[in-house]
N, C-alpha and C positions, 0 to 999 in steps of 0.2 A: 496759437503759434507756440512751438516748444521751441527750448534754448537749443534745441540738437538743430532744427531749420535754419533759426539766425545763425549758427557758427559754417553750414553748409552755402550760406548766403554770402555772408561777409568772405568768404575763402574764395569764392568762383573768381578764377580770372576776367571774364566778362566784365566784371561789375566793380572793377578795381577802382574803377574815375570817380565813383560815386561815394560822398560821404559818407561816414557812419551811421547817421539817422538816417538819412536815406534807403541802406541797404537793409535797417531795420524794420523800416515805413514796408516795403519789396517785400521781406519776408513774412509778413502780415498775411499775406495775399500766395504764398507758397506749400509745395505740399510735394512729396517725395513719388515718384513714379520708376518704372521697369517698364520698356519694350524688349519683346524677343526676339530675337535676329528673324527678317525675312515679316516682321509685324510691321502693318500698313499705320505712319503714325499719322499723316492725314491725306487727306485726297487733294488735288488741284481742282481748286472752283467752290468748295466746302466753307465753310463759315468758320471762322478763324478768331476761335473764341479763348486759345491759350498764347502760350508759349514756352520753351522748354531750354534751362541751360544743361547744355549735355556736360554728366562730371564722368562718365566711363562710354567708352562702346563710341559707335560711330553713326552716321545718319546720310544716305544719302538723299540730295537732292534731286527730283526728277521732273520732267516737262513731258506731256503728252505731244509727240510730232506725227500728223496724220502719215500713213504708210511706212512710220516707222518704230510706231508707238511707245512706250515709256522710254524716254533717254536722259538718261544720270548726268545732271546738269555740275553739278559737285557733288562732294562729301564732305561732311560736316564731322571734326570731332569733338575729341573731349576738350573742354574749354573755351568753347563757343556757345552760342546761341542760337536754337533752332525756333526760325518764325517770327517776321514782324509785320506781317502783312495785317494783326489785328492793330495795327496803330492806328490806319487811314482807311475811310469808307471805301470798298462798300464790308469791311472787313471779312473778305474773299481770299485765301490763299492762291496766289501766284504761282507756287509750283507745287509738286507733291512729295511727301515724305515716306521712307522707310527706313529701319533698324537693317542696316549691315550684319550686325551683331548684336548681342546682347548691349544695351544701352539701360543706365542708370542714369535720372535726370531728375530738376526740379521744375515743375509746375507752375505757371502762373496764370491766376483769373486774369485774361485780357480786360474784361470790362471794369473791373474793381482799381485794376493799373492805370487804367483809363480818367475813370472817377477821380483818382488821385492827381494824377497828372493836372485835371484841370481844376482841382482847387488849391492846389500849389502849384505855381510859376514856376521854381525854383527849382521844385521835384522833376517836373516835367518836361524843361530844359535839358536836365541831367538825361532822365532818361532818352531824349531824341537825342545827345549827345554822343549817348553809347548807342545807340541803334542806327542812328546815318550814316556813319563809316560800314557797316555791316549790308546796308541794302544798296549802295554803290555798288561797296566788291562785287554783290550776287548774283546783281544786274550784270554788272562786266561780265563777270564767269561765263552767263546765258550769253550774253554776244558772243561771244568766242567760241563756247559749245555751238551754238547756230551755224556760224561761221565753218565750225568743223564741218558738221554734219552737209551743208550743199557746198564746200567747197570740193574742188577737184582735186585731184592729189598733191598739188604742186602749192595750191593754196593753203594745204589742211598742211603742211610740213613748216609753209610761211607761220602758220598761225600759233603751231607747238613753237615754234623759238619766239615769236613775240610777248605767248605767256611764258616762258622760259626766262627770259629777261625783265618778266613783270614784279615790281616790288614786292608785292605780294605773295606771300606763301602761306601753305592750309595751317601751320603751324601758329601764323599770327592773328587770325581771327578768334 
């Protein structure tokens, strides 16, 4: 682990909840990555062995819908966190990822985050603390996209003002 990791670690808005030793324990297990705009960062149904705080570039989220195939569930940017489906078994990615653009990002061994989690409480807390607010939102966002996509027109216009008035915006994740 170099001191340039832990300074790139402790700055990520993601991970602002988490104490100092904490964010240092995290960067232990971290490693500097590039996707290129239009790179496939993983597939839905894939083994879900990382995860990545996006610090540049953007990510979107996508769902495979039979006869309608890949549809952009959200977009993820900088300052967020891409991937938590390697928390809970069968650690299976939920939806699939791509680079919008060119995305700079940090790396994390799922299983090592894993490891730690479970022999500190404390760690491990923190971390579901920062990750369950993020897999609500996600979940929501996919209802809504769903929603979109088989509503009728008159549903799909209900539905853009309901997330229009939704607390949530891409900017606060």
């Amino acid at each position: 682990m170099t001191a340039q990791m832990q300074t790139r670690v402790a700055a990520h808005p993601f991970l602002a909840a988490l104490a100092p030793p904490q964010r240092e324990l995290l960067a232990e297990d971290a490693w500097p990555v590039l996707f290129a705009a239009g790179e496939r960062v993983f597939a839905e149904g894939a083994a879900a062995e990382r995860f990545w705080l996006i610090e540049t570039g953007s990510v979107a989220l996508d769902i495979w819908v039979p006869g309608r195939g890949q549809q952009t569930v959200e977009t993820l940017s900088a300052g967020t966190v891409l991937g938590w489906s390697w928390l809970y078994p069968p650690h299976r990615w939920h939806f699939g990822a791509q680079a919008r653009d060119d995305v700079e990002a940090i790396a994390f061994d799922a299983a090592a985050v894993r490891r730690r989690c479970e022999a500190d409480p404390a760690f491990g807390y923190a971390i579901l603390r920062c990750f369950t607010p993020v897999i609500i939102e996600r979940l929501q966002a996919t209802r809504l996209r769903m929603l979109d996509l088989y509503a009728s027109p008159d549903e799909a216009a209900d539905t853009d003002a309901r997330r229009a008035e939704s607390p949530q915006s891409e900017g606060t994740r």
